[in-house]
C-alpha positions as CSV (number, residue, x, y, z in Angstrom):
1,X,-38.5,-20.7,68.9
2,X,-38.5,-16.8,67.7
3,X,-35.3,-17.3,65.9
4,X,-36.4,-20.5,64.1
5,X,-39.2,-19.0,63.2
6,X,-37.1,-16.2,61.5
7,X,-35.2,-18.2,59.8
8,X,-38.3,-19.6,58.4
9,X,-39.9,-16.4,57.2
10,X,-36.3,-15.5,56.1
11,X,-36.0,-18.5,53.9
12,X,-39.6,-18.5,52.6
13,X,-39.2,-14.6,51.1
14,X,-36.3,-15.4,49.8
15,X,-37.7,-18.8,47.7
16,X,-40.5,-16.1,47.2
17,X,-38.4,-13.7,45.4
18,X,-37.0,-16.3,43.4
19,X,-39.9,-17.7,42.1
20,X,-41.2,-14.3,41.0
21,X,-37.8,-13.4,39.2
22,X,-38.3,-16.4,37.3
23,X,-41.4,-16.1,36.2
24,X,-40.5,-13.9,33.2
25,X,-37.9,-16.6,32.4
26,X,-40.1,-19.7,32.4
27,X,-42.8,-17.5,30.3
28,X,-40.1,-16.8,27.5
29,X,-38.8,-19.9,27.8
30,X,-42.4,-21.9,27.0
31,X,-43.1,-19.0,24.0
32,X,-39.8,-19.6,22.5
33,X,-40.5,-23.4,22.3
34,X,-43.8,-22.9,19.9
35,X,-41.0,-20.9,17.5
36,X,-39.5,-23.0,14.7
37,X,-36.0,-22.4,14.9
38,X,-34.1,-22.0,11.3
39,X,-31.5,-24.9,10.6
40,X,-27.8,-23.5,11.3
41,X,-25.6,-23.6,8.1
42,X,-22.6,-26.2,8.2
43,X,-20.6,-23.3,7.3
44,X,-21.3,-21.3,9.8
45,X,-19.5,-22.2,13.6
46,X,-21.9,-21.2,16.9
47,X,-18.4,-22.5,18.9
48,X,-16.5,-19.4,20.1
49,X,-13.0,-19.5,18.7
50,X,-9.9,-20.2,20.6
51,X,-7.1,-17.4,21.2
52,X,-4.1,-18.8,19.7
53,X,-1.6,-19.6,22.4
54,X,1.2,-17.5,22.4
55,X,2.9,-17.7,26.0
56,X,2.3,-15.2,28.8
57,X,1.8,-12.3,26.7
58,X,0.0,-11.5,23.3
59,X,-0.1,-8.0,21.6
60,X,-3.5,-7.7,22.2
61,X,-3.0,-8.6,26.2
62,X,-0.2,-5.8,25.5
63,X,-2.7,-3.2,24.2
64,X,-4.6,-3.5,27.6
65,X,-4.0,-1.0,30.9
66,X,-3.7,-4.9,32.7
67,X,-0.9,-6.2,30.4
68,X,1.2,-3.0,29.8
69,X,1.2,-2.7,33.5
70,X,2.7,-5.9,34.2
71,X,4.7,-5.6,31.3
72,X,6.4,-2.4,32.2
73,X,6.5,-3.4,36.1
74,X,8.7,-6.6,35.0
75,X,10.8,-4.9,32.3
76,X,11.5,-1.4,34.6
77,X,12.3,-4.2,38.0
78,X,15.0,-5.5,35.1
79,X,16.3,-2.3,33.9
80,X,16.3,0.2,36.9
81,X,19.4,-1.6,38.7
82,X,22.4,-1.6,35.9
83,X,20.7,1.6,34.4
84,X,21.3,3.5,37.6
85,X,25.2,2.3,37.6
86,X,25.8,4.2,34.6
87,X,23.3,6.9,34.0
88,X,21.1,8.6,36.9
89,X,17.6,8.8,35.2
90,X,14.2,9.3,37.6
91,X,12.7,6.2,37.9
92,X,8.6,7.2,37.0
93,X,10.6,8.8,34.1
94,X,11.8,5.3,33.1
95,X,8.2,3.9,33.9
96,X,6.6,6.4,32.1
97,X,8.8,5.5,28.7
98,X,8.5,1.9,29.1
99,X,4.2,2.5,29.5
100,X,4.6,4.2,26.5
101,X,7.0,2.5,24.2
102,X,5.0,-0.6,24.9
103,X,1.4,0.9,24.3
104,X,2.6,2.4,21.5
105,X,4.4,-0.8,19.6
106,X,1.2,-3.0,21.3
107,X,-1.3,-0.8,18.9
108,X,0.9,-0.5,16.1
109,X,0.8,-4.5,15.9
110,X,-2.9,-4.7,16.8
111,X,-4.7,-2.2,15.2
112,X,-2.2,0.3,13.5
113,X,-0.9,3.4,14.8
114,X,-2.6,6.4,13.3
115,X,-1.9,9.9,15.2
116,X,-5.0,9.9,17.0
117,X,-3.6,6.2,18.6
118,X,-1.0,8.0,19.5
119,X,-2.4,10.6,21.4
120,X,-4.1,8.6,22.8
121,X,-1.6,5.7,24.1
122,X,0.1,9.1,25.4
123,X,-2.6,9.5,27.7
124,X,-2.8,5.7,28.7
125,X,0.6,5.6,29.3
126,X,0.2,7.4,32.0
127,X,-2.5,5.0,33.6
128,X,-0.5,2.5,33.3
129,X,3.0,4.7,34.9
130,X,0.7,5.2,37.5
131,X,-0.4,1.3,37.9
132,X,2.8,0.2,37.8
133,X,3.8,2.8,40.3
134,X,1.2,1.3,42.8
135,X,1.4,-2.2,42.0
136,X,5.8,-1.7,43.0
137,X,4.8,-0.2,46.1
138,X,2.4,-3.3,47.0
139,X,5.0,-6.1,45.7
140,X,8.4,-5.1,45.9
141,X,8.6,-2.0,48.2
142,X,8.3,-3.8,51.2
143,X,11.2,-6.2,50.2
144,X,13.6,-2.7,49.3
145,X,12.5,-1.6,52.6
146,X,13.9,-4.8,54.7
């Protein structure tokens, strides 16, 4: 009986709370409704465009933290193998390069690469050396391990 009744009160604040969050809403919502609204020009599109589909990646998917990462986890799990049998180069070295070459090249195509762009994929790079770093450890590490 006590725990019904908890439930009760439990539901009944909660349908409370609602209703008084609401409010507001249903008030701007029967203002708005006395407003004339202008007609929309045929020109003009209220539809959000598309992306145009380009595969997996796009520069602008590039240009992110999230894409370079991936990017330069796929492209240095490629590389690091035959690279090692004929030159011995540090790994985050070869993670850090990729992060940058790619951030760089990604803004270049999106926006342009001024120096400040630059700079600054210098410093993003490293965010995403560092993601990449963590994300190998959670795929793949465990499989080099075995």
């Amino acid at each position: 009986m006590k725990a019904s009744m908890t439930i009760f009160l439990a539901v009944l604040m909660v349908l409370a709370v609602s209703i008084l969050f609401m409010l507001p809403m249903w008030a701007q919502a029967e203002s708005e409704a006395l407003v004339a609204v202008a007609d929309i020009p045929e020109a003009v599109s209220t539809a959000e465009e598309k992306p145009p589909d380009e595969g997996a990646y796009s520069w602008l998917y590039l240009a992110t933290v999230a894409g370079a990462t991936a990017a330069t986890l796929l492209i240095v799990q490629f590389l690091k193998v035959p690279l090692d049998t004929v030159w011995k180069i540090p790994t985050r070295l070869l993670v850090y390069l990729i992060a940058l070459v790619i951030m760089l090249v990604a803004q270049y195509f999106t926006d342009g690469l001024t120096v400040e762009k630059a700079a600054l994929a210098v410093v993003n790079a490293f965010v995403v050396a560092l993601a990449a770093y963590g994300s190998y450890e959670l795929t793949f590490s465990k499989i080099d391990r075995a």
